[in-house]
C-alpha positions in Angstrom: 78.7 119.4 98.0 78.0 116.3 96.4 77.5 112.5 98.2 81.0 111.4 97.0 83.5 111.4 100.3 86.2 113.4 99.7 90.0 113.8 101.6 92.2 116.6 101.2 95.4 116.2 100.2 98.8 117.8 101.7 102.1 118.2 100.8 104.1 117.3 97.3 104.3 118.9 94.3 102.7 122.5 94.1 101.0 121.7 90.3 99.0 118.9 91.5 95.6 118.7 89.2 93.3 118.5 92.6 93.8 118.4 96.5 90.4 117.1 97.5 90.1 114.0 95.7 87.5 110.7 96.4 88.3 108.5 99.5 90.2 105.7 98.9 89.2 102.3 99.8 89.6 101.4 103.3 93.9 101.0 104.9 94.5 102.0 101.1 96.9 105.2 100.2 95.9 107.6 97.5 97.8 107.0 94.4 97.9 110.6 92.2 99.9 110.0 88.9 102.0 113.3 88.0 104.7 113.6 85.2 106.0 109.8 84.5 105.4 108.7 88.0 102.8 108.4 91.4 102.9 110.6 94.4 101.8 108.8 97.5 99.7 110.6 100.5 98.5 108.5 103.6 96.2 109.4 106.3 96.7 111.4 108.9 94.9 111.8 112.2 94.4 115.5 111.2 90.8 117.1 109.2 90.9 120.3 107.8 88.0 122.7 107.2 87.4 122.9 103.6 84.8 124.7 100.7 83.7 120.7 100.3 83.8 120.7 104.3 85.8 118.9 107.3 88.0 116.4 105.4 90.4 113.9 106.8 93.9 115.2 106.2 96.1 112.9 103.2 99.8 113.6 103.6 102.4 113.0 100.8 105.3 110.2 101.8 106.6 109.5 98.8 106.7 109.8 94.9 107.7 106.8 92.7 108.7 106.4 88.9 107.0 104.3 86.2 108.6 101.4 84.5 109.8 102.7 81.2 
């Protein structure tokens, strides 16, 4: 495991690239663009036991488009 910290991400579309992506910066979301558009996890309370280790949980909320 490397010194980057990590989250784990929940939810949404099965064919997302990666579910344990780099913490955001603190109170912010994590932002995942995916075919034209964002999908939007938040933090939960919740950490899982992972291969990178005990992660705090991400939940997907939403998905938005992109202007165009």
């Amino acid at each position: 495991m490397n010194d980057t910290a990590k989250v784990l991400l929940v939810g949404g579309p099965q064919d997302l690239p990666e579910r344990i992506v780099p913490l955001p910066p603190p109170k912010d979301d994590v932002k995942i663009e995916l075919r034209n558009g964002y999908e939007h996890f938040r933090r939960t309370s919740r950490y899982e036991d992972t291969t990178e280790g005990r992660l705090p949980v991400y939940e997907w909320w939403e998905r938005t488009e992109m202007p165009g």
